[in-house]
C-alpha positions as CSV (number, residue, x, y, z in Angstrom):
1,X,0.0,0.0,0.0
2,X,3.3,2.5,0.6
3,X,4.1,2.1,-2.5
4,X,0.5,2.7,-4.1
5,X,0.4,5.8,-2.2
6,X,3.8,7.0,-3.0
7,X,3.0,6.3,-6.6
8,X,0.1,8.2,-6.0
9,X,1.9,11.4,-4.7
10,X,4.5,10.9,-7.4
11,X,1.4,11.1,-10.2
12,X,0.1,14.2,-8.5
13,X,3.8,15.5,-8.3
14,X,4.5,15.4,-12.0
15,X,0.6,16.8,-12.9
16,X,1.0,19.7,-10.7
17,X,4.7,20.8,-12.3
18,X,3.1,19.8,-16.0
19,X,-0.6,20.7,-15.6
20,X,-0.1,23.7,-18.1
21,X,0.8,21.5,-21.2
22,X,-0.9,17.6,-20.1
23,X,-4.3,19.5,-20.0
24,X,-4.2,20.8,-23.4
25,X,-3.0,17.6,-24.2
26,X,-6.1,15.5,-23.0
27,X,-8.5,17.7,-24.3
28,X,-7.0,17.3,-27.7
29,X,-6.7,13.7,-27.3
30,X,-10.4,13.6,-26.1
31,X,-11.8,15.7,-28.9
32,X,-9.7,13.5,-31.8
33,X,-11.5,10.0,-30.5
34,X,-14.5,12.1,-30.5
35,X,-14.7,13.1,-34.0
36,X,-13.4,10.4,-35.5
37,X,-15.4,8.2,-33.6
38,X,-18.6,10.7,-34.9
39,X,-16.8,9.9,-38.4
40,X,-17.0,6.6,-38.3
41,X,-20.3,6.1,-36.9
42,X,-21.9,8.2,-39.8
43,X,-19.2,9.6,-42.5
44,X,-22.2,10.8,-44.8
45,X,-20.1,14.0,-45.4
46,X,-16.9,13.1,-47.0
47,X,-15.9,16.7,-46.5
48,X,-15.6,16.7,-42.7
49,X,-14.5,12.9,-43.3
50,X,-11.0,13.9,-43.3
51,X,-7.9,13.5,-40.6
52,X,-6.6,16.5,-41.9
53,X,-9.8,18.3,-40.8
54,X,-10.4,16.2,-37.6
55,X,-6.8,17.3,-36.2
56,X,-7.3,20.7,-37.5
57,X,-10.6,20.7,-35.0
58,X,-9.1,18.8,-31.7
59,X,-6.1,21.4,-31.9
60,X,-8.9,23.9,-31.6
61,X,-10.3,22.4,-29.0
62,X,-7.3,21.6,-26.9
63,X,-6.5,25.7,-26.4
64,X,-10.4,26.4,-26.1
65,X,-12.9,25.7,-23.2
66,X,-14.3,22.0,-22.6
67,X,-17.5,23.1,-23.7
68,X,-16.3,23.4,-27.4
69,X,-15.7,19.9,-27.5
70,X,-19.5,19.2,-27.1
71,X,-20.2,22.1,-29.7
72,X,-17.8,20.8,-32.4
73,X,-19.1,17.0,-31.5
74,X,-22.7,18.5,-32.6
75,X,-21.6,20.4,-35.4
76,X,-20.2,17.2,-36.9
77,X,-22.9,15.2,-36.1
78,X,-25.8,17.7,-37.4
79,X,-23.5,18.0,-41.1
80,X,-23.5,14.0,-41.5
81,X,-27.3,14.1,-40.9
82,X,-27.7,17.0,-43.3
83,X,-25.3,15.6,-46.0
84,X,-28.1,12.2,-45.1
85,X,-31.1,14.0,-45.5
86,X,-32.7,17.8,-44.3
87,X,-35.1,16.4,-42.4
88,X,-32.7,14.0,-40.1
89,X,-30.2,17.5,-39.5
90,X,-33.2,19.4,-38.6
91,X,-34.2,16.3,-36.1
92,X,-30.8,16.5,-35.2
93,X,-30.7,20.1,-34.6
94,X,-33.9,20.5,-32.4
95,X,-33.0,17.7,-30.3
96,X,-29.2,19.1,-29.8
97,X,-31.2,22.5,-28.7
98,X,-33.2,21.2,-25.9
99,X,-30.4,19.4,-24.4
100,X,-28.4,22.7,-24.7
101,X,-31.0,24.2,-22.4
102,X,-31.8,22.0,-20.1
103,X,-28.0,21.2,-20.1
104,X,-26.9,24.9,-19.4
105,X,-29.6,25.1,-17.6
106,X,-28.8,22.5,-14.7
107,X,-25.4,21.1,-15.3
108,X,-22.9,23.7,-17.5
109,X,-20.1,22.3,-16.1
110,X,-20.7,18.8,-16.8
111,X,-19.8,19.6,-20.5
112,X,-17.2,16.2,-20.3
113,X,-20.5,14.1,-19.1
114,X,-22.5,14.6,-22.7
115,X,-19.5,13.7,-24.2
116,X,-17.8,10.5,-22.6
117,X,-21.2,9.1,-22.4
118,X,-21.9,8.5,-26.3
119,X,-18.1,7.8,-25.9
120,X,-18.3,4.7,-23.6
121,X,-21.4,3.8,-25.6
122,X,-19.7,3.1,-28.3
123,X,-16.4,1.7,-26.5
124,X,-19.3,-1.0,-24.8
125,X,-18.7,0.4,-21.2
126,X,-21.7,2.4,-20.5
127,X,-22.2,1.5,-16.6
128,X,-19.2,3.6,-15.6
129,X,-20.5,6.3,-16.3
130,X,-23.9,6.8,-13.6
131,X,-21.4,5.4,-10.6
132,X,-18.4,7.3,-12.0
133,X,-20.3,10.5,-11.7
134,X,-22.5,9.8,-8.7
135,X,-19.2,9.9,-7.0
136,X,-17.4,12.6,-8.3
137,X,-20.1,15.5,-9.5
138,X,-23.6,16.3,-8.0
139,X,-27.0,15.0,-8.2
140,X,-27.6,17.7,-11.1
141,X,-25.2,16.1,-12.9
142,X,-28.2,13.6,-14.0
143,X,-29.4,15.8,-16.6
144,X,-26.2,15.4,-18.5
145,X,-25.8,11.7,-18.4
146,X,-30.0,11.5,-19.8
147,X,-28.6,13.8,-22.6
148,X,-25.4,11.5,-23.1
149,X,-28.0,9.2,-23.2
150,X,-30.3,10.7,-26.0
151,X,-27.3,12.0,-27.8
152,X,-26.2,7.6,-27.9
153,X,-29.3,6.8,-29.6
154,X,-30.4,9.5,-31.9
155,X,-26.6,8.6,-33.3
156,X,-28.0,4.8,-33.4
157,X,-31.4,6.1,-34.6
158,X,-29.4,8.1,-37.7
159,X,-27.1,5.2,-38.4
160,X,-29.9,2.2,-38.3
161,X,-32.7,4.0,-40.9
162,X,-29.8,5.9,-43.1
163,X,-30.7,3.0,-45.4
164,X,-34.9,3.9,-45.4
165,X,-34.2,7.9,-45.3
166,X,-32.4,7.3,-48.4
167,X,-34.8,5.6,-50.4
168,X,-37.7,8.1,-49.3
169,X,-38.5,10.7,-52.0
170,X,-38.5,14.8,-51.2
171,X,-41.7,14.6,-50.9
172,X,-41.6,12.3,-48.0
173,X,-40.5,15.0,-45.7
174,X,-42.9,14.6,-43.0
175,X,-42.4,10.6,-43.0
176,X,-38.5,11.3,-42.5
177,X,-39.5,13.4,-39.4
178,X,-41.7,11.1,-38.3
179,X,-39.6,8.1,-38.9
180,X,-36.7,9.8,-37.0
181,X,-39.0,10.7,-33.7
182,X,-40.9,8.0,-33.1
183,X,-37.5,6.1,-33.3
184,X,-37.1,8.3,-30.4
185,X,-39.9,8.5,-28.5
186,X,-40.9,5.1,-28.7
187,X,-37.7,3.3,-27.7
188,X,-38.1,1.8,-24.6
189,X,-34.3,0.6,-24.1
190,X,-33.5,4.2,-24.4
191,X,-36.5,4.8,-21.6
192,X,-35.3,2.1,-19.3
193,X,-31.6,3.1,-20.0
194,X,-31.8,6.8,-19.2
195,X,-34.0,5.7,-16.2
196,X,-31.0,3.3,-14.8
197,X,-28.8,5.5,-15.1
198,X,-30.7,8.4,-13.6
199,X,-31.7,6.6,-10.8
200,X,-27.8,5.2,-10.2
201,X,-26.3,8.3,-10.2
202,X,-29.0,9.8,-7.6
203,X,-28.3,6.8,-5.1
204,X,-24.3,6.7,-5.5
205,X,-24.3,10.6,-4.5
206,X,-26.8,10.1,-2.0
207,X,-24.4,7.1,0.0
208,X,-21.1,8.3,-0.6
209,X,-22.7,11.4,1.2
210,X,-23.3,9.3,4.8
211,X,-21.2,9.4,7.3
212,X,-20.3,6.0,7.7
213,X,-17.5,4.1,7.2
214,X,-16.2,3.3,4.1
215,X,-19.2,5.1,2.6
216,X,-17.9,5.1,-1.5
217,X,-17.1,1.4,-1.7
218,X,-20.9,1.2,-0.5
219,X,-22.1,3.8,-2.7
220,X,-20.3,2.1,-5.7
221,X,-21.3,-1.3,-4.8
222,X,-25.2,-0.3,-4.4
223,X,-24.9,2.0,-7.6
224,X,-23.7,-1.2,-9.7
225,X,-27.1,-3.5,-8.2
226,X,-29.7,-0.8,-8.6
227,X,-28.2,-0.2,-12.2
228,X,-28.7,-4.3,-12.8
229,X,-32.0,-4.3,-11.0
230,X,-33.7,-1.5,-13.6
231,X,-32.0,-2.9,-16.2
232,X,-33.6,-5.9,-15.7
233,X,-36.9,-4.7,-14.5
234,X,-37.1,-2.9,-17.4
235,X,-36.2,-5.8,-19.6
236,X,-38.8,-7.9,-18.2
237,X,-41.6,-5.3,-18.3
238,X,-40.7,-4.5,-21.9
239,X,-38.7,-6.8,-23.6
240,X,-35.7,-4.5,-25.0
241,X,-32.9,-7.7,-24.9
242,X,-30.6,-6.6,-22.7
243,X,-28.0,-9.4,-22.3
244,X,-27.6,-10.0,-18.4
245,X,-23.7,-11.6,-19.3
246,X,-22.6,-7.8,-20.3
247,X,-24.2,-6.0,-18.0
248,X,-22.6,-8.0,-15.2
249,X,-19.4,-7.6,-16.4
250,X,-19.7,-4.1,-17.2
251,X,-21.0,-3.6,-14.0
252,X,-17.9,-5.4,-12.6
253,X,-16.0,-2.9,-14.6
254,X,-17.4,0.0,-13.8
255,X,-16.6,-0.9,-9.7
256,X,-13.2,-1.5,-10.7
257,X,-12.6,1.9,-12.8
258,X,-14.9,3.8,-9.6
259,X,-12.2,2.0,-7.0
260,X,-9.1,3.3,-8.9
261,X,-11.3,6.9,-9.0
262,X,-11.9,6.9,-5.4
263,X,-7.5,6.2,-4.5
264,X,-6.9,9.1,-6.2
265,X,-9.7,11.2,-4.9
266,X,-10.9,9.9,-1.3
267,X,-8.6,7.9,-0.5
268,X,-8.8,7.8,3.7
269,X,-7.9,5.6,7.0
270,X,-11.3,4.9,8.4
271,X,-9.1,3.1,11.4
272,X,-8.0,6.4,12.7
273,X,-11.3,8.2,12.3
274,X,-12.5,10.5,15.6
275,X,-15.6,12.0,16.4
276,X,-15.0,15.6,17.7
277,X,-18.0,17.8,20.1
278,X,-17.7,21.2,20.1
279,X,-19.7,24.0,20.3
280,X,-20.8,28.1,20.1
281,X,-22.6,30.6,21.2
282,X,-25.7,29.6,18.9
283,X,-25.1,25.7,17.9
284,X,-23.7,22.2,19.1
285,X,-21.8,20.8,16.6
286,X,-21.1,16.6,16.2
287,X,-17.7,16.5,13.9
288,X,-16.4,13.1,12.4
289,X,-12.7,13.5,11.2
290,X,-11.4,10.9,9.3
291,X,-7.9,11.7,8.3
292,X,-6.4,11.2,4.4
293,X,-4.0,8.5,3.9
294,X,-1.1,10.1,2.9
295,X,3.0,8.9,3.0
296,X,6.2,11.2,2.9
297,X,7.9,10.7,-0.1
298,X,11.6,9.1,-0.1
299,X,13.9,12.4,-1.5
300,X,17.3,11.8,-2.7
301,X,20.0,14.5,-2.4
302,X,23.3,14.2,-4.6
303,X,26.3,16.1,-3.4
304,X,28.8,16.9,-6.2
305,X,32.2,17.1,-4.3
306,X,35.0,18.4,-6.1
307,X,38.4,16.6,-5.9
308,X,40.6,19.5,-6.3
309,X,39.2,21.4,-3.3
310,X,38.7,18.3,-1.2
311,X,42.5,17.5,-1.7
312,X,43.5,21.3,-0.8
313,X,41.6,20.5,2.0
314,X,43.3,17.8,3.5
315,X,47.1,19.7,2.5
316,X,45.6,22.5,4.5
317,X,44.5,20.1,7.6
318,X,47.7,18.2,7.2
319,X,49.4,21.5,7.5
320,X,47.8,23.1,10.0
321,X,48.0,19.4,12.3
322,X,52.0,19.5,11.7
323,X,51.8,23.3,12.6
324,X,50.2,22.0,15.3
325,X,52.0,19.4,16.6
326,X,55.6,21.2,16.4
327,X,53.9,24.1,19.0
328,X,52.9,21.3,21.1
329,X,56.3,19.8,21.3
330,X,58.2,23.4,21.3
331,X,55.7,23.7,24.4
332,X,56.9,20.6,26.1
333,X,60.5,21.2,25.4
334,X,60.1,24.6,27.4
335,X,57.9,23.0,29.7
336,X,60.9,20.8,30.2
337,X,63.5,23.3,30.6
338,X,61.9,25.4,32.9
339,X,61.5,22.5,35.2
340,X,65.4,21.9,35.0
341,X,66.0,25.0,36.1
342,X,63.9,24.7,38.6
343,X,65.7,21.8,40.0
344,X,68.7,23.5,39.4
345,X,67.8,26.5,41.2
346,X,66.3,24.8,44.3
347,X,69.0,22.4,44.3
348,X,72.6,22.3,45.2
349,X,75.1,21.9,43.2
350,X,78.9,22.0,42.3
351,X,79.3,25.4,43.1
352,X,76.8,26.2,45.6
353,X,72.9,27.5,45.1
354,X,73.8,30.6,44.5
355,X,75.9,30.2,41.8
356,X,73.2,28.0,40.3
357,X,70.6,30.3,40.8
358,X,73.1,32.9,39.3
359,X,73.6,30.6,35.6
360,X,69.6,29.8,35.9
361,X,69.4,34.1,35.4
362,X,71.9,34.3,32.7
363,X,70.4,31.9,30.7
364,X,67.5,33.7,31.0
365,X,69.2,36.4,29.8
366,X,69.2,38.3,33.0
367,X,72.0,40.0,34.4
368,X,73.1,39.0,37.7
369,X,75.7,40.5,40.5
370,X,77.4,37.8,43.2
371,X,80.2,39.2,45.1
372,X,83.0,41.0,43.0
373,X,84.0,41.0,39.3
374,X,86.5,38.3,40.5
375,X,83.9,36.1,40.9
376,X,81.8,36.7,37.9
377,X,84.8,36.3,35.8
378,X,85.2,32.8,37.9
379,X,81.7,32.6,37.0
380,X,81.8,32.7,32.9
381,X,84.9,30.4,33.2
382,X,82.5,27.8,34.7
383,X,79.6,28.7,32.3
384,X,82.4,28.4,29.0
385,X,83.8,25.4,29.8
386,X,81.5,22.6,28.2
387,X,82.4,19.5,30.5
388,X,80.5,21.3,33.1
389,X,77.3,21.2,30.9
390,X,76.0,18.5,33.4
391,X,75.2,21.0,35.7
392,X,71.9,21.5,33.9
């Protein structure tokens, strides 16, 4: 788990220093699959059918706001209809405009909702999305999965009778219309679908709200059956086919992708919770903290020594050490001689202790006075002659 977590703080680390160029980056990356995914779909227009063009718009995108990426996305969508047929782009259109109000409306900053929705969809992982966003966004936020929703199957709706809209006259306007609404309005797997997935984001937020331990694992857990339990009440009320293999595995899925979503974004230690009672002048207020797991990453510092310096160094240490030494044995040679002439001095000797006392001054350097010059002349004849040197 230390090294999930440090891994964890390492990922955060490297977004934070490089957030400026990986967002671009996954916008444009996001708005390419989108497009070409729109292009592959339909491709009625052989115009907008074109890399050259598709690039051209996700660069766009990737310097503009995430909204943009819905509005190009609809663009594209509404000029395959219309290269189809006028009466599926105006379909198209009037549909797109509803959602734009009741999108704007509710939810304008679920703008990556409409458009991962249609997205997973297509990529056969649907069921992450109403857990995915019960945990992360509010319960709003189930306006803009509905019209991920619609968007999913008036793209299915387009694609399944391109075959009969192109073999109605002009003159069959109204039949086009029709076709395309009741296609609509009278599917019951998009019904029981959008219903699911309305219901599953409302009861994810509404858990992972509590206060209970380990609160999102229950919320995404209960999400995943009350997704399956629609799904299938709806399938038995009006027989749409939904396979029960592929909605447990996606299911399965989707609690896998909502587990690595909640390490990065509520990851806490439920053993070290506390409840905390404190209060005002007005209210009593009942507190439970439960503390993020976090770990102190491992830093490594490299110090660059440089040789030259470091060998300078040591001649200077090695200098000042003998410097060092020689003071210290100068010290205890003077030590030494100053307690000879001590003993000398309180001693007696040869000549008596005043004569030693007297050659104890002069080499010292003082001058001293015994008796007469007789004497001191008797005295330097002593001090010259060098087998009396044992005197010291």
């Amino acid at each position: 788990m230390t090294e999930l977590l440090e891994m964890r703080e390492k990922i955060k680390l490297i977004y934070g220093r490089l957030e400026f160029f990986i967002l671009p980056l996954a916008k444009f990356l996001l708005a390419f699959i989108v497009l070409l995914t729109l292009n592959s779909r339909l491709g009625y227009m052989g115009q907008i059918d074109n890399i050259a063009l598709v690039l051209i718009a996700a660069l766009m995108c990737s310097f503009l706001p995430t909204g943009c990426i819905v509005a190009f996305g609809a663009a594209f969508s509404v000029l395959h209809m219309y290269a189809l047929s006028l009466e599926a782009a105006l379909v198209g259109l009037c549909v797109y405009l509803v959602m734009f109000l009741l999108f704007f409306r509710f939810s304008p900053k679920d703008s990556l909702v409409v458009v991962l929705t249609p997205l997973l969809f297509y990529l056969h992982l649907p069921y992450v999305v109403p857990i995915a966003v019960g945990l992360l966004c509010g319960p709003a936020s189930m306006v803009s999965v509905g019209c991920g929703v619609i968007v999913h199957y008036l793209l299915n709706a387009v694609a399944d009778h391109s075959a009969a809209l192109n073999m109605m006259e002009d003159e069959d306007a109204i039949q086009k219309i029709r076709l395309l609404i009741d296609s609509l309005v009278k599917n019951r797997e998009m019904v029981v679908v959008t219903a699911a997935f309305v219901i599953t984001v409302l009861v994810v937020y509404l858990i992972r709200r509590l206060s209970v331990d380990h609160a999102w694992t229950i919320a995404m857990v209960a999400g995943a059956m009350i997704n399956i339990m629609v799904l299938l009440i709806g399938d038995l009320i009006y027989d749409i086919n939904i396979s029960v293999l592929s909605t447990l595995l996606g299911s399965l899925v989707a609690v896998a992708v909502a587990k690595v979503i909640e390490f990065f974004r509520f990851c806490v230690d439920y053993n070290r919770s506390e409840k905390v009672q404190f209060e005002d002048d007005e209210y009593y207020y009942y507190v439970k903290a439960v503390p993020k797991m976090t770990v102190a990453m491992s830093t490594k510092t490299v110090k660059k020594i440089n040789v030259r310096h470091a060998r300078g160094a040591a001649q200077g240490r090695g200098t000042e050490t003998g410097r060092q030494r020689a003071g210290a044995q100068s010290r205890r040679a003077g030590a030494d001689r100053r307690v000879t002439t001590e003993r000398t001095v309180s001693g007696r000797g040869r000549y008596g202790g005043r004569r030693d006392a007297a050659y104890g001054d002069r080499r010292a350097g003082r001058s001293v006075t015994i008796g007469s010059a007789s004497q001191d002349d008797a005295f330097e004849d002593i001090f010259e002659d060098p087998d009396d040197q044992d005197l010291i």
